[in-house]
C-alpha positions as CSV (number, residue, x, y, z in Angstrom):
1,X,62.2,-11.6,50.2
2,X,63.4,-13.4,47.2
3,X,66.7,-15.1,46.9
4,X,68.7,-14.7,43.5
5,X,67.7,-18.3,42.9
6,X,63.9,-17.8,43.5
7,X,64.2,-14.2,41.4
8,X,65.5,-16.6,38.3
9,X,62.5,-19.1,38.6
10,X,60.2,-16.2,39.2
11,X,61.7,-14.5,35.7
12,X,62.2,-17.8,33.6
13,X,57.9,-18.5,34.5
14,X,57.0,-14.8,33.6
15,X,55.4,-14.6,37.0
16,X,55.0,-10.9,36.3
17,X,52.6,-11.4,33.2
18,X,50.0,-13.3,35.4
19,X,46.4,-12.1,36.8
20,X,45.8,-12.5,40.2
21,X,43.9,-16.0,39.3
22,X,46.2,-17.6,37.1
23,X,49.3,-16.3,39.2
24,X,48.6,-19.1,41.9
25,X,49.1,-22.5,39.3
26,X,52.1,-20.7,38.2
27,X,53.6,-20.0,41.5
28,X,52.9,-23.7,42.1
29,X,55.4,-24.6,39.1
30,X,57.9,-22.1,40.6
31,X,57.8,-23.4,44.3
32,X,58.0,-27.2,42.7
33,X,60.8,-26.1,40.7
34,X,62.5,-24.5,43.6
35,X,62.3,-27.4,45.6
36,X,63.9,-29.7,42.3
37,X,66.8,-27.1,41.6
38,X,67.5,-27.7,45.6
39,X,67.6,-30.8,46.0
40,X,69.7,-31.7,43.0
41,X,72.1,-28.8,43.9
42,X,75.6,-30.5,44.3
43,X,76.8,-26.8,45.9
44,X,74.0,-27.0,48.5
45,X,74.1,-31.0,48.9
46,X,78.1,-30.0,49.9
47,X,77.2,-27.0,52.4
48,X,75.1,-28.8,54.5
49,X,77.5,-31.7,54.7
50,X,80.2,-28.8,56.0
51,X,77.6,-27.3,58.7
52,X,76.7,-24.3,56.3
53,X,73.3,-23.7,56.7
54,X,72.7,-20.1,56.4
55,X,70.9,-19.7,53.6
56,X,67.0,-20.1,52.6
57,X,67.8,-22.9,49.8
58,X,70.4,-24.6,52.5
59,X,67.5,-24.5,54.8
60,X,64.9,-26.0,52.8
61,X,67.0,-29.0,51.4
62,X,68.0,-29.2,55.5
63,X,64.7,-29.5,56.3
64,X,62.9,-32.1,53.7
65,X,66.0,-34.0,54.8
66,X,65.6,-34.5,58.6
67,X,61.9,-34.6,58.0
68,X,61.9,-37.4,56.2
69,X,64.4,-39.1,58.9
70,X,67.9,-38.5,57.3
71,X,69.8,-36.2,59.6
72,X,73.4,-37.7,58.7
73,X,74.3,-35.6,55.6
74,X,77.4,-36.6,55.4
75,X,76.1,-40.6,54.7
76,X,74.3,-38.9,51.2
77,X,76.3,-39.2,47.4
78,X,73.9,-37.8,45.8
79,X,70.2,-36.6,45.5
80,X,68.5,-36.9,42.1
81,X,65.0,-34.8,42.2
82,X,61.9,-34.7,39.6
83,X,59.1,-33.0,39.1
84,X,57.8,-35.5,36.5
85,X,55.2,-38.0,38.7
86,X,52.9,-40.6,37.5
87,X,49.3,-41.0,37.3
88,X,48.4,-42.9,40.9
89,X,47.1,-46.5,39.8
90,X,42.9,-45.1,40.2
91,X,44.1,-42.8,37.2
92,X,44.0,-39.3,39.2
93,X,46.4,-37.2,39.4
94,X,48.8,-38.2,42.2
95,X,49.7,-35.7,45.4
96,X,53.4,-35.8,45.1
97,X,54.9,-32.7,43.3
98,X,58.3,-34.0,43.5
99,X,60.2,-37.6,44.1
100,X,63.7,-37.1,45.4
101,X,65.9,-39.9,45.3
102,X,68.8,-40.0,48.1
103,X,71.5,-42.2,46.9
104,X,73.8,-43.2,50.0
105,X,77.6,-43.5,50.3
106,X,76.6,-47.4,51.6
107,X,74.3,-48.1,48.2
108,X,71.5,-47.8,49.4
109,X,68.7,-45.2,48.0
110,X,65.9,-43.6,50.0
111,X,62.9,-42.2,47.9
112,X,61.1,-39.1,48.9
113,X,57.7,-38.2,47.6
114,X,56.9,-34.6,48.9
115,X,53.9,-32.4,48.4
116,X,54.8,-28.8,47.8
117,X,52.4,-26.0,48.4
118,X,52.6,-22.4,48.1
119,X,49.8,-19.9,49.6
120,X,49.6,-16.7,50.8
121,X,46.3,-17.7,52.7
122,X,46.7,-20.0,55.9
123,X,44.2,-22.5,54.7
124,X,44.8,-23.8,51.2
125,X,42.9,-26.1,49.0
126,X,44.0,-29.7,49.4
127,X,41.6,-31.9,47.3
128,X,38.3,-31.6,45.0
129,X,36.1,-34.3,44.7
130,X,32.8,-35.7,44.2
131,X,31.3,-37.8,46.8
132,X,30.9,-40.5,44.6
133,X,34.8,-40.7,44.4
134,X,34.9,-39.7,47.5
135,X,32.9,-43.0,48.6
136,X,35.0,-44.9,46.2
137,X,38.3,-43.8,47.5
138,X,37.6,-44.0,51.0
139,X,35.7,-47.4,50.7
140,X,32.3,-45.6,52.5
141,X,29.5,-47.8,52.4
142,X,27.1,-46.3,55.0
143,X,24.0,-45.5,52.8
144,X,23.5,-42.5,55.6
145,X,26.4,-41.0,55.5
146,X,27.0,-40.9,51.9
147,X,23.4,-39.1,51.8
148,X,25.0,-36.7,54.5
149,X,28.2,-36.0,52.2
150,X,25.7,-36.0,49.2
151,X,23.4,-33.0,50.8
152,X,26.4,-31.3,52.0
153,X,27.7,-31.4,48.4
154,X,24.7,-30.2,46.5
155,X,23.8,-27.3,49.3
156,X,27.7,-26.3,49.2
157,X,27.8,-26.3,53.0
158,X,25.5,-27.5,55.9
159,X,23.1,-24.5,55.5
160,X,20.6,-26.6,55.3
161,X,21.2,-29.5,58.0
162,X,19.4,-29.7,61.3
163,X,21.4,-29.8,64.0
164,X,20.5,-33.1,64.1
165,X,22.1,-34.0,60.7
166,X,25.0,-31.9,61.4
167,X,25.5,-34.3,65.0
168,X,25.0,-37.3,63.3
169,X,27.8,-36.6,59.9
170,X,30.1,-35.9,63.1
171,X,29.5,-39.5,64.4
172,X,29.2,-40.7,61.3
173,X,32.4,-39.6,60.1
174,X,34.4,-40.0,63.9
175,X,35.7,-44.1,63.1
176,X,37.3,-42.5,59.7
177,X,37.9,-39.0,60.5
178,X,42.2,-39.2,60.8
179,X,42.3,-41.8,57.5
180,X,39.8,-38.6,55.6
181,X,42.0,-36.3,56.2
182,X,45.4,-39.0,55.2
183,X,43.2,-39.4,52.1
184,X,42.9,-35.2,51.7
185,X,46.4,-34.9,51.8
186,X,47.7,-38.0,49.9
187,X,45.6,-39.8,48.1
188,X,45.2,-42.5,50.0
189,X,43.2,-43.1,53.7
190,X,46.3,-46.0,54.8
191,X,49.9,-45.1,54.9
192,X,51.7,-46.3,52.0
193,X,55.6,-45.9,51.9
194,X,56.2,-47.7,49.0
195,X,54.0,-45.8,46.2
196,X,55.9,-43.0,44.7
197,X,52.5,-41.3,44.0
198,X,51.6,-41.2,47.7
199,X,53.4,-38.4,49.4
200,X,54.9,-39.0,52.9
201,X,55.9,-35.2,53.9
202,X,54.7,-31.8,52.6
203,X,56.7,-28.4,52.7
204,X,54.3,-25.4,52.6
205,X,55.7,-21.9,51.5
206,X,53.9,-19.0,53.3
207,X,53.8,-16.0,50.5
208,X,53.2,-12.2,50.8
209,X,49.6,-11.6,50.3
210,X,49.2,-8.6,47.2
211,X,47.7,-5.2,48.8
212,X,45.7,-4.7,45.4
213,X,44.5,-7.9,43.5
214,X,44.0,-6.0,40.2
215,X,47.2,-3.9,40.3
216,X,49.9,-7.1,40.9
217,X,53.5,-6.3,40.7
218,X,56.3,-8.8,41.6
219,X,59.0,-6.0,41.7
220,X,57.2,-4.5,44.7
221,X,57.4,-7.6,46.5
222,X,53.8,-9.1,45.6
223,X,53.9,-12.6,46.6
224,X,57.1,-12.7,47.7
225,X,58.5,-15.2,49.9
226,X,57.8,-15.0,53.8
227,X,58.5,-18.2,55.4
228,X,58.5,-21.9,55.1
229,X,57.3,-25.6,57.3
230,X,58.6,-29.3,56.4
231,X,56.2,-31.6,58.0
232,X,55.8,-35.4,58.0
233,X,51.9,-36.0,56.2
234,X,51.2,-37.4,59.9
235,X,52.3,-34.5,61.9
236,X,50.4,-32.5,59.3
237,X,47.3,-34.1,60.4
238,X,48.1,-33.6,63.9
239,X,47.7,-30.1,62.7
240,X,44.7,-30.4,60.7
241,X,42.9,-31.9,63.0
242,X,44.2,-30.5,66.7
243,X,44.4,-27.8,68.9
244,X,47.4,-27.0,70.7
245,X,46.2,-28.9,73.7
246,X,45.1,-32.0,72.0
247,X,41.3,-31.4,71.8
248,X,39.4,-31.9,68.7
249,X,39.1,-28.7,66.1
250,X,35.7,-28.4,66.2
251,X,35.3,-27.4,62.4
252,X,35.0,-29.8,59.3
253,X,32.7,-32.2,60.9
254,X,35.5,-33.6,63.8
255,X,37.7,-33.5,60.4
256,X,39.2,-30.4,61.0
257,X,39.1,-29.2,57.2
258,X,37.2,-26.4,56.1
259,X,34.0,-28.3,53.6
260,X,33.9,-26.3,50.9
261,X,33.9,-25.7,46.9
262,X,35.8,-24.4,44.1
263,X,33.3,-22.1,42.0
264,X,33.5,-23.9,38.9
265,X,32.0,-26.5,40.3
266,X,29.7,-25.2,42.6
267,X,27.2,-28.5,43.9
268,X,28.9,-31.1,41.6
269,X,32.2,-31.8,44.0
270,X,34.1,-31.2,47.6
271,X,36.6,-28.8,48.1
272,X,38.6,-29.3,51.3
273,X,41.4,-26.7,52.6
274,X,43.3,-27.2,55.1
């Protein structure tokens, strides 16, 4: 399914024109746009404020709404969006996608910096790194467990651990596990509501997987539109990290991520999906 507003991105970014490898950077700048177009929308600020809420894009700007804790939508002027974001202050590239301002009736102004992902897989990659930044970033100074991280990074999965090693990176990385994955999804292992470049809610779009990777067409409904989640980043750890009854997910070394890598750099960084 594709609404006539999602058909227009899809057509202005040539989605069509894409191979199956380059198609998912480009859906990313559709689904960012989307989310922009939106939240700036006047027509849909004004339908929610009357109860209408019947319709995908309605829906969505709902959503990232009451997620991030504003639920009166009749209190909201106006809601600036953009998809322009800073560098974060270490110089990476920062985990928003888009910083929607919510200026109030009262004068006062709520940001929003939201992450914005589009897969048609449910695990998608969150963060590539090497464990030097890694280290860095999460301020790891255990000599062992940065060899651990190291190995793991080099072998491209714990192939080679003994169980031993494998036990001791999931003690190792227990006291930091919950701030690991903070750090996956934002950026940054503390919360941080005041840095524009540190996201505090995500909304994923779940997208129709293609039956042929080498035969892609758009107008058949190839990665079309299935279903969306807004979630706080914290609740999105809960879910990360979580089974339904509470219990520890026993993969990603107590981390709940899936360790991986990005073929290009096979041995030289992380990967981490989630």
């Amino acid at each position: 399914m594709k609404t006539q507003l999602l058909n227009s991105l899809y057509e202005r970014y040539n989605i069509n024109s894409y191979g199956f490898g380059a198609i998912h950077d480009k859906l990313g700048d559709v689904y960012e746009d989307y989310c922009k177009t939106i939240l700036k929308s006047t027509t849909f600020l004004n339908d929610i404020q009357n109860g209408n809420v019947n319709t995908l894009e309605t829906q969505v700007l709902s959503n990232i709404l009451t997620t991030n804790g504003i639920t009166n939508f009749t209190a909201i002027h106006t809601i600036e969006a953009t998809t322009q974001i800073p560098h974060r202050s270490t110089g990476g590239n920062s985990k928003t996608d888009i910083i929607a301002t919510v200026h109030m009736i009262n004068g006062n102004s709520i940001v929003l910096p939201i992450s914005c992902k589009q897969s048609t897989v449910p695990k998608v990659a969150l963060a590539e790194f090497d464990v030097d930044t890694i280290c860095r970033e999460m301020r790891i100074t255990n000599p062992r467990l940065k060899t651990l991280l190291l190995k793991h990074q080099v072998d491209c999965s714990a192939k080679n651990f003994s169980a031993t090693e494998k036990n001791e990176l999931v003690m190792l990385m227990q006291p930091i596990a919950r701030d690991f994955v903070r750090w996956v999804l934002t950026g940054s292992p503390s919360i941080n509501s005041h840095d524009v470049c540190i996201p505090t809610s995500i909304i994923k779009f779940k997208l129709k997987k293609p039956s042929d990777r080498y035969n892609i067409n758009i107008n058949n409904g190839d990665f079309d539109y299935l279903s969306f989640e807004t979630l706080t980043i914290e609740e999105c750890i809960n879910n990360i990290m979580y089974k339904s009854n509470g219990s520890i997910k026993p993969g990603g070394f107590g981390t709940g991520l899936s360790w991986t890598y990005a073929t290009g750099s096979k041995g030289q960084k992380m990967q981490f999906k989630g």
